[in-house]
C-alpha positions as CSV (number, residue, x, y, z in Angstrom):
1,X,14.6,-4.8,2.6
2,X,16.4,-6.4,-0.1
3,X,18.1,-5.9,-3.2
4,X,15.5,-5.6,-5.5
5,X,12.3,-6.3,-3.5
6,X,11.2,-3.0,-0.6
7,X,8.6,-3.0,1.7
8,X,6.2,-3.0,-0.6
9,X,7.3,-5.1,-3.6
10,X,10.1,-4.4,-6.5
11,X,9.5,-1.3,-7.6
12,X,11.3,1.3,-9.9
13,X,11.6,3.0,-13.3
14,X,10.4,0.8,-16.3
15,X,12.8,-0.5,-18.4
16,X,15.4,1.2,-16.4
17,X,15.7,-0.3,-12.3
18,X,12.8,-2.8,-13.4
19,X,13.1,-4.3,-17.0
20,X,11.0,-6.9,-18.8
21,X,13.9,-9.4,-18.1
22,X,13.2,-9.1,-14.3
23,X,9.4,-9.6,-14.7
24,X,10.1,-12.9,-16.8
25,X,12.1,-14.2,-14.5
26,X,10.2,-13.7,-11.3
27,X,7.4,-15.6,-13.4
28,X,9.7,-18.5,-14.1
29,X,10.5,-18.7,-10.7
30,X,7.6,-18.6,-9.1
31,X,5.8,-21.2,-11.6
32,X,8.7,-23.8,-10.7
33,X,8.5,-22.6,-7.2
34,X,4.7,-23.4,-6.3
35,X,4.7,-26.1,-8.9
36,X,7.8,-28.6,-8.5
37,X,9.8,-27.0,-5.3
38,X,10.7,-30.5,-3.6
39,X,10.2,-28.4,-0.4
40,X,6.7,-28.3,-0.9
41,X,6.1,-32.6,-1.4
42,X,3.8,-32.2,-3.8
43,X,3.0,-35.2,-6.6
44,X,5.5,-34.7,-10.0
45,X,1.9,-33.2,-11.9
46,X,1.0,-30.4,-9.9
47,X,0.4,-27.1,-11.4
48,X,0.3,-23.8,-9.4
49,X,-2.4,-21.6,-9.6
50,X,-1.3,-17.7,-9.8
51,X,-3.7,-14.7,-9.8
52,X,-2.5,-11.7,-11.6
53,X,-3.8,-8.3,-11.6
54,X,-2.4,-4.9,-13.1
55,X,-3.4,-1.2,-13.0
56,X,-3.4,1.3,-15.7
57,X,-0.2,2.2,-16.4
58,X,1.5,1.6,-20.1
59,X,3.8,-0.7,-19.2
60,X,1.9,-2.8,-17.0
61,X,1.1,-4.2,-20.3
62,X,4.5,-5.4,-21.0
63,X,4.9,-6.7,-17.5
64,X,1.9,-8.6,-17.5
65,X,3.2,-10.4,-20.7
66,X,6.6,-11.1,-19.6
67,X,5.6,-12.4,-16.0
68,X,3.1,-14.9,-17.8
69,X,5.6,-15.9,-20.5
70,X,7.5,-17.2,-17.6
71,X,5.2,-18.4,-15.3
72,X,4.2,-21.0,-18.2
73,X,7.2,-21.5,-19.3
74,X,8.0,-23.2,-16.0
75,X,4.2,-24.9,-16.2
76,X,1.7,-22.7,-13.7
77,X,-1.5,-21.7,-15.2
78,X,-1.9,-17.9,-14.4
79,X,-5.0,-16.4,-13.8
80,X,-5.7,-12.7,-15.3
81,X,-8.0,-10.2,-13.5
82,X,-6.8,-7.5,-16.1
83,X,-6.6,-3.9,-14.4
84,X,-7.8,-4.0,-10.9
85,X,-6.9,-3.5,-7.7
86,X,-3.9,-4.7,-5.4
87,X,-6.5,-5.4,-2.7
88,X,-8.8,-7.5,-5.1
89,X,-5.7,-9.7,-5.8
90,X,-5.1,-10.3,-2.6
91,X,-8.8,-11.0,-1.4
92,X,-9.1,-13.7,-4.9
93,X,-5.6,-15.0,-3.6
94,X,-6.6,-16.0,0.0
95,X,-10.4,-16.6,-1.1
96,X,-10.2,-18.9,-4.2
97,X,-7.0,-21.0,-3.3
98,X,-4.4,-20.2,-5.3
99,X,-0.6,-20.6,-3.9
100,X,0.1,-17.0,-4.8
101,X,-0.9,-13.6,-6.3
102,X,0.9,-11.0,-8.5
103,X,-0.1,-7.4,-8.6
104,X,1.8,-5.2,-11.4
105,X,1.7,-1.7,-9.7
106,X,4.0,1.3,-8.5
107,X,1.3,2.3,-6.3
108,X,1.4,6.3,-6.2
109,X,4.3,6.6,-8.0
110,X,4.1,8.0,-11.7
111,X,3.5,6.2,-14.5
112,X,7.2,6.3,-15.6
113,X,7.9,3.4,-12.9
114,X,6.2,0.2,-12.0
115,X,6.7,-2.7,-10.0
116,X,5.9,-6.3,-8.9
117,X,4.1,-6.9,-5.9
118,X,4.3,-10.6,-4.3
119,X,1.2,-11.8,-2.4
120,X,1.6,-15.3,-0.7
121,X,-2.0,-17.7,-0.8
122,X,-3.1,-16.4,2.5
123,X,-3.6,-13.0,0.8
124,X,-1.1,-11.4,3.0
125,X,2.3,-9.4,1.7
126,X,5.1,-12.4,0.2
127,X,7.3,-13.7,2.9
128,X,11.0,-12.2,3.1
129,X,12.0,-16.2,3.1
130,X,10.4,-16.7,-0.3
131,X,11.6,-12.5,-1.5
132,X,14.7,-13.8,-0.3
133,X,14.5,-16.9,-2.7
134,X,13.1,-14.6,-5.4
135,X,15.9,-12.5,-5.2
136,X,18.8,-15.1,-4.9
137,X,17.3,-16.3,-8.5
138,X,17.6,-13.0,-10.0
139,X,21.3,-12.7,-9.1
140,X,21.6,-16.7,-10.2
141,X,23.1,-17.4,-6.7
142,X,19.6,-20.0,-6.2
143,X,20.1,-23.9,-5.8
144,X,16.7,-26.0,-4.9
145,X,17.5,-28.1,-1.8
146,X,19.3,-31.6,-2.6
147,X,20.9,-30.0,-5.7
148,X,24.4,-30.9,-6.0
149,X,25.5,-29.4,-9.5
150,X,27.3,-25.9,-9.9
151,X,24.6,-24.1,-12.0
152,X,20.9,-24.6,-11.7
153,X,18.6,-23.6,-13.8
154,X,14.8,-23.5,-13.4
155,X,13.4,-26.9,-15.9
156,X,11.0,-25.6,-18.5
157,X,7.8,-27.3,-19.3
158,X,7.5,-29.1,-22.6
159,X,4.2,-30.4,-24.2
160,X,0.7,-30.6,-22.0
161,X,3.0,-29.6,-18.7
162,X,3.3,-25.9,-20.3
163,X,1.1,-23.8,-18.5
164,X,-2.4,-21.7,-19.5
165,X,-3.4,-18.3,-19.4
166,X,-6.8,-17.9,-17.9
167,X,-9.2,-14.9,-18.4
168,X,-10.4,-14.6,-14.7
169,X,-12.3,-10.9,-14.7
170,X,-14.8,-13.3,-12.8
171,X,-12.7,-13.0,-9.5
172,X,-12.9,-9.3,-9.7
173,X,-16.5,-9.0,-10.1
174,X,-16.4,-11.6,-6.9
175,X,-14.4,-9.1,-5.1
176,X,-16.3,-6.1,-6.3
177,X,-19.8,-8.6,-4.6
178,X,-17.8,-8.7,-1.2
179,X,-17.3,-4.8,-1.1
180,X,-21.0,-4.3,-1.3
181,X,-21.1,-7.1,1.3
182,X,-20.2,-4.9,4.2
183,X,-22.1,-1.8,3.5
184,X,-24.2,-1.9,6.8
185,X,-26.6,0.8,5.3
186,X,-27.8,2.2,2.0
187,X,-25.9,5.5,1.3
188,X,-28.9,7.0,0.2
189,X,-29.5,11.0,0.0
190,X,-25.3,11.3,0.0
191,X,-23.6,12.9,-2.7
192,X,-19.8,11.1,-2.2
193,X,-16.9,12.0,-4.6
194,X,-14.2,10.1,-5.8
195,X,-11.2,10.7,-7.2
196,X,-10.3,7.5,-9.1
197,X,-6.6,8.4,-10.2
198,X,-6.6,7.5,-13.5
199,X,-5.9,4.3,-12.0
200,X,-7.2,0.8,-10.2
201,X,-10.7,1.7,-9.1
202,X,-11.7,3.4,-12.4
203,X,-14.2,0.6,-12.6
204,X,-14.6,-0.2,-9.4
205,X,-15.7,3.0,-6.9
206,X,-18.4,3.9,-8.9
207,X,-20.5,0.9,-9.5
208,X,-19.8,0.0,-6.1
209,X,-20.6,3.4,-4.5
210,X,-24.1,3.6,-7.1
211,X,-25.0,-0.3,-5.8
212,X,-24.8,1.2,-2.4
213,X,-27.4,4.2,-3.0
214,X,-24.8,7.1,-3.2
215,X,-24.9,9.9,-5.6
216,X,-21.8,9.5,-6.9
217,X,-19.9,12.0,-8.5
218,X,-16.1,10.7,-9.7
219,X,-12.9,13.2,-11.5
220,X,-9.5,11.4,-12.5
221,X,-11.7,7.8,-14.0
222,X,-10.7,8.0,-17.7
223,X,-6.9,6.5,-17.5
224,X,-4.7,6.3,-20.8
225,X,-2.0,4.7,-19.4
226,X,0.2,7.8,-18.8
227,X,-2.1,10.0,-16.5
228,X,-2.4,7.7,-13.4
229,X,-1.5,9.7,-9.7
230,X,-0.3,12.8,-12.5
231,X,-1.7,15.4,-10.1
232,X,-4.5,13.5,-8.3
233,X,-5.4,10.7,-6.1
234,X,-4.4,10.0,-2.7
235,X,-0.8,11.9,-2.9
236,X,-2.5,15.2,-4.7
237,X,-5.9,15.4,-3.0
238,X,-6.0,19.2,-3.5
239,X,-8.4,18.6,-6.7
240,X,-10.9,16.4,-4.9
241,X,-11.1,19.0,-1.9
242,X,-12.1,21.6,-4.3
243,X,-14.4,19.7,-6.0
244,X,-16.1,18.6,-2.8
245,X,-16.7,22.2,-1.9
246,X,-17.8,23.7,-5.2
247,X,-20.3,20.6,-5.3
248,X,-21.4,20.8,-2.2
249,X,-20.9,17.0,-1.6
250,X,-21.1,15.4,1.5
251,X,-18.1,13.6,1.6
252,X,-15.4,12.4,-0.8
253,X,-12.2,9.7,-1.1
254,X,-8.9,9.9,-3.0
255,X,-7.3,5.9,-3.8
256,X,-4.0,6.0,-4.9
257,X,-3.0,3.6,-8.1
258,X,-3.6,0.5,-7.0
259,X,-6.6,1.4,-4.6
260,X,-4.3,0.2,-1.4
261,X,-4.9,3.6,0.2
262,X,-7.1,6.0,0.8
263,X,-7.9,9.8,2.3
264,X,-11.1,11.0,2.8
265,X,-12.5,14.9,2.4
266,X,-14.8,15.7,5.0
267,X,-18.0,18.7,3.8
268,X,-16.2,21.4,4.4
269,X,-13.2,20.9,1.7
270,X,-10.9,19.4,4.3
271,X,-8.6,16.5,4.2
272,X,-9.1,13.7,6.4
273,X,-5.9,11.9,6.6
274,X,-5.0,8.1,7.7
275,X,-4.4,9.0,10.8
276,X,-7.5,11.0,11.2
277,X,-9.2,7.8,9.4
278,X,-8.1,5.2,12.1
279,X,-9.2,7.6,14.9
280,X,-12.4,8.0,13.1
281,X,-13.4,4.4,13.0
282,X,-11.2,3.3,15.9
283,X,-13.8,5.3,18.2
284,X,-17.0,4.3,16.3
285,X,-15.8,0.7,16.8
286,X,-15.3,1.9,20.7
287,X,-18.8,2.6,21.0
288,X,-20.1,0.1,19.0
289,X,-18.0,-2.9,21.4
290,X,-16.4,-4.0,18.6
291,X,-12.6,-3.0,19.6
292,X,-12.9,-4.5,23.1
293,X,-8.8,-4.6,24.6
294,X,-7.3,-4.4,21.3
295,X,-5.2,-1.3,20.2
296,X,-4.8,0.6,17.4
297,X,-1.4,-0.3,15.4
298,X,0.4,2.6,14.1
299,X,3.5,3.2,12.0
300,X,6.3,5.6,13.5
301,X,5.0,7.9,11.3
302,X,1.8,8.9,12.8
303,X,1.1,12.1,14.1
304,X,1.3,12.9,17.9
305,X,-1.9,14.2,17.6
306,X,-3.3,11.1,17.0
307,X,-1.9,9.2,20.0
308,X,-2.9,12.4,22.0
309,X,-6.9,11.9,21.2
310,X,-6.6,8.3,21.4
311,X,-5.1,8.6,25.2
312,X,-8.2,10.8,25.8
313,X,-10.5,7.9,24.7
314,X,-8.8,5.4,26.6
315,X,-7.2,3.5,23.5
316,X,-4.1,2.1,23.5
317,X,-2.1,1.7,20.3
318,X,1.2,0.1,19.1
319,X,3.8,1.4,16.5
320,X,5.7,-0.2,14.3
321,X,8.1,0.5,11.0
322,X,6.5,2.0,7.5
323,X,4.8,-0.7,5.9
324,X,1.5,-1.9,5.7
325,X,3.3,-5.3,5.7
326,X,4.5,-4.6,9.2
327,X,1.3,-3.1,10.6
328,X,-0.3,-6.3,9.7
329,X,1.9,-8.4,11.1
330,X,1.6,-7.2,14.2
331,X,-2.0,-7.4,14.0
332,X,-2.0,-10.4,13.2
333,X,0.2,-11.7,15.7
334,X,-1.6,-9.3,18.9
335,X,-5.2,-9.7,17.1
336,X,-5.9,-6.3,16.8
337,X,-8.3,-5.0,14.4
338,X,-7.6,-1.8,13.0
339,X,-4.3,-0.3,11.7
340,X,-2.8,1.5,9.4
341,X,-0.8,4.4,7.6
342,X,-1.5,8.4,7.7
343,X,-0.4,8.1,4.3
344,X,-4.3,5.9,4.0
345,X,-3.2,3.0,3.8
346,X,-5.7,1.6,6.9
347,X,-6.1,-2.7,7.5
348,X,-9.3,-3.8,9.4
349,X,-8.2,-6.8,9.6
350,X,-11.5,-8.8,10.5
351,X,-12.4,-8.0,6.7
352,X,-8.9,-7.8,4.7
353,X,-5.3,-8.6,4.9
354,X,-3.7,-5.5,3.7
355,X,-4.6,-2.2,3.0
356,X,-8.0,-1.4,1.1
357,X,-9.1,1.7,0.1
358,X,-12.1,0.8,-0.8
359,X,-12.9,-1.0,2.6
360,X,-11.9,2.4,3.8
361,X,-14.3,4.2,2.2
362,X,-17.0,1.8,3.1
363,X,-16.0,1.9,6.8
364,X,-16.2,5.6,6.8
365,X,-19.6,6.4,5.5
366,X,-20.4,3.5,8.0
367,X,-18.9,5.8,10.9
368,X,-21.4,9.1,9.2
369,X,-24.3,7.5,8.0
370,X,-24.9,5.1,11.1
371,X,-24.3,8.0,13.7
372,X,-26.2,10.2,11.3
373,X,-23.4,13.0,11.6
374,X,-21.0,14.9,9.5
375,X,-17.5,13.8,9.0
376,X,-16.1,17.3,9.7
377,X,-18.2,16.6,13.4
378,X,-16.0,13.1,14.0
379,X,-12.6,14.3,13.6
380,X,-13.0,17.4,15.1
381,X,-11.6,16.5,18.2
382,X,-7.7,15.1,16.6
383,X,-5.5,18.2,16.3
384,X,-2.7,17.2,14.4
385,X,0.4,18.3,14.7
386,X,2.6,20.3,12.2
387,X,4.3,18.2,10.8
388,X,7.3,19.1,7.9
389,X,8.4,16.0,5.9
390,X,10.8,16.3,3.3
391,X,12.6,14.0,1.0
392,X,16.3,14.4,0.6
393,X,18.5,12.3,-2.0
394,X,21.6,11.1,-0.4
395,X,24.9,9.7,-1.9
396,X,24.6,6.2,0.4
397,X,20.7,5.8,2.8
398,X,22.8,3.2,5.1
399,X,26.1,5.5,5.4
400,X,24.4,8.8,5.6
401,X,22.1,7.2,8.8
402,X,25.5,6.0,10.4
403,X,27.5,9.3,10.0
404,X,28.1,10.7,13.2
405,X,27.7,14.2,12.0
406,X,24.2,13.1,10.8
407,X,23.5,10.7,13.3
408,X,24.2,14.0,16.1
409,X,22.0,16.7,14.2
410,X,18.8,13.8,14.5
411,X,19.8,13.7,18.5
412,X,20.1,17.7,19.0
413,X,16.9,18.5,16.8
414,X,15.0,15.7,19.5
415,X,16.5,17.6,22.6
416,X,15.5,20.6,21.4
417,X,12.2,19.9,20.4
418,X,12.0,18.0,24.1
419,X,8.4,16.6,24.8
420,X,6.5,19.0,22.4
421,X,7.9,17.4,19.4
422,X,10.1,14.5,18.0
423,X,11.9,14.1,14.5
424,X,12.1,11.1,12.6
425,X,15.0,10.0,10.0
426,X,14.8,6.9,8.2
427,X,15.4,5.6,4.6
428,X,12.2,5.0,1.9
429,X,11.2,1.4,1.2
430,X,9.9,2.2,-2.0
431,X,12.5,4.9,-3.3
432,X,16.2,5.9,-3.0
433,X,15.5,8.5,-0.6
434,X,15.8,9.4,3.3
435,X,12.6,11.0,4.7
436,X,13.7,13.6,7.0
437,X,10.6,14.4,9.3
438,X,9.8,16.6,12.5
439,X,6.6,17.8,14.2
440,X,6.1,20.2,16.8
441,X,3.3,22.6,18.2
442,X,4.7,25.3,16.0
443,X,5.5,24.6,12.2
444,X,8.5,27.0,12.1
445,X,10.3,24.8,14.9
446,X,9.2,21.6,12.8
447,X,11.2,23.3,9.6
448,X,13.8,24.2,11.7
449,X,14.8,20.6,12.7
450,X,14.6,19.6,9.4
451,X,16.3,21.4,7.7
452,X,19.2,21.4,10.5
453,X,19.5,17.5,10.2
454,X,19.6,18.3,5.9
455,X,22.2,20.6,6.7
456,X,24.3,18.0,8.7
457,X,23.8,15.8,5.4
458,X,25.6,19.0,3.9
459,X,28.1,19.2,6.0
460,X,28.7,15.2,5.8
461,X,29.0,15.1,2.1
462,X,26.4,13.2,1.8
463,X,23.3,15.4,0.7
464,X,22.8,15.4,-3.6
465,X,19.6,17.4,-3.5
466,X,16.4,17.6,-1.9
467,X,13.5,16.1,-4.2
């Protein structure tokens, strides 16, 4: 994790962490970048080819302008798919050969922040060698290889080398094709919900769920550029799972901003999180022969109930850090097929190379319609743990992790807890937060360890507040 750039892009208040200055900079960068880098030996009249998408917040606007302004400036022709998802950037990105893709997004934060998301032409997360180079430009600390001056300074475009800005709405509609493209069955006779967010898929789920056959009933679709995740989506699903039980729907999803995650709500009101999710389709793809040796790849933040039903079907599974960049990875380098996040953002990997929500949904109402079953009926058998996360504010994330009075509350909660429980303290990649976790059979001894680690953060001087 860098100085600007987390695990999932640059992301922070607009205007305030994240300014207009930083987006127009990034853009110059990355047109001279993928355009002239020497490293790259490419002829002195080649012009990179950037996708750019955006979601629905107000100053995703502003970004969008400011990212463009340099990206011609330093002579790449940029490719606008307007407000979409981060997912359809990345599928135009790896499908349509272009050297990289921008998404403009804070994901589920509010709308008061944004970000930049870097995708590299493969449609997979930016590599930390080219962040890296991103970031070392931002700070002015950047010298191209062979440059022997003091200060460098990206060479701006003049005349016919100035780049273009391209109205590309085409390569959504493209993406929007694929989606329907691995629907297996017609969704016929199902009454699905979705809960757009005020945000990415406000004009995606629904055509895409009506093409399909579904009765489609959607809440949180009509964004104006200040309600998007304000008390819906993926991170407040309580609305959807009302709405599927006073509807009497048979199932519905939750996408977050920028349609990288997604929860489901089984019949019966209840949520159906990413863990549940991978368990879901991890044992259809069992029984179908599809998942053969290959595990299931986890973050360290799934539940121990998941693990626990997956030992019972005779799945293994790997864990890695909180990222959808890292699950992929190690997908990608172990060719496994399905990962993901509890928090929904799930990768099958044969059909996307980050987190969809939308493939989500699809797979899902693959796993009911096909087996002609309820989803309340296949994820009955994963008990979850209780699981108490919250998220503290801290004066310093690195110091407060290396205090020793810290450092021993995270080792007594574990003993304590022993093999009925665990606890889990690590610093946010997308905010300047620690996430202070536990779970255990009973929910009380899950707040207990929490709160005795928050209180060692007390003790430390290191605790502000909890958020």
């Amino acid at each position: 994790m860098g100085k600007y750039f987390g695990t999932d892009g640059f992301r922070g208040e607009a205007n305030v962490d994240l300014t207009a200055e930083h987006a127009f900079r990034i853009g110059l960068f990355l047109g001279w970048y993928y355009s002239k880098n020497p490293e790259f030996g490419r002829s002195a009249d080649y012009r990179a080819k950037i996708v750019m998408g955006k979601d629905t917040r107000r100053s995703s606007y502003m970004y969008e302008d400011a990212l463009c302004a340099g990206l011609v400036a330093s002579g790449a022709d940029v490719y606008l798919l307007h407000v979409t998802s981060t997912p359809s950037v990345a599928y135009c990105a790896r499908t349509e050969n272009f050297d990289c893709g921008v998404m403009i997004s804070a994901s589920h934060n509010p709308f008061t922040d944004n970000g930049i998301k870097l995708i590299n032409g493969a449609g997979e997360k930016m590599q930390d060698a080219v962040i890296d180079d991103v970031e070392s430009f931002l700070d002015g600390n950047y010298k191209p290889e062979g440059f022997k001056g003091e200060n460098w300074a990206v060479p701006l475009a003049t005349g016919e080398n100035i780049g273009s800005v391209i109205d590309h709405a085409a390569g959504r509609n493209r993406y929007i094709g694929y989606l329907m493209s691995l629907a297996t069955v017609s969704y016929k006779g199902m009454r699905v919900g979705l809960d757009c967010s005020n945000g990415s898929t406000w004009q995606i789920a629904q055509s895409v769920f009506n093409a399909l056959g579904a009765q489609t009933f959607v809440i949180n679709n009509q964004p104006n550029g200040l309600n998007i995740n304000l008390d819906c989506g993926s991170t407040h699903i309580e609305a959807l799972k009302k709405y599927v039980r006073e509807n009497h729907l048979h199932v519905g999803f939750a996408f977050d901003g920028d349609a990288d995650r997604c929860l489901a709500v089984d019949e019966n009101g209840n949520e159906v999180n990413g863990d549940e999710i991978m368990y879901v389709c991890a044992r259809y793809m069992q029984r179908k022969g599809e998942l053969g040796n290959t595990k299931v790849v986890t973050t360290v933040m799934s539940n121990f109930g998941l693990y626990k039903a997956l030992d019972e079907l005779g799945i293994g599974y790997e864990k890695t850090a909180v990222g959808d960049k890292y699950v992929y990875e190690n997908m990608a380098e172990n060719d496994h097929l399905i990962g993901g996040e509890q928090s929904g953002h799930i990768i099958f990997r044969k059909y996307a190379t980050t987190g969809d929500g939308m493939i989500t949904a699809i797979k899902v109402m693959e796993c009911i319609v096909e087996q002609k079953t309820s989803l309340s009926k296949l994820h009955e058998d994963v008990t979850m743990y209780p699981q108490v996360l919250k998220n503290v504010v801290v004066t310093s994330k690195e110091e407060t992790l290396a205090d020793p009075i810290v450092k021993k509350s995270v080792e007594d909660a574990s003993a304590k807890l022993g093999d009925s429980g665990r606890v889990l303290l690590r610093a946010s990649g997308t905010e300047p937060v620690l996430r202070v976790m536990a779970e255990a059979m009973v929910e009380a001894d899950a707040e207990a360890a929490v709160d005795s680690m928050i209180a060692a953060m007390k003790e430390a001087g290191k605790l502000v507040r909890i958020k």
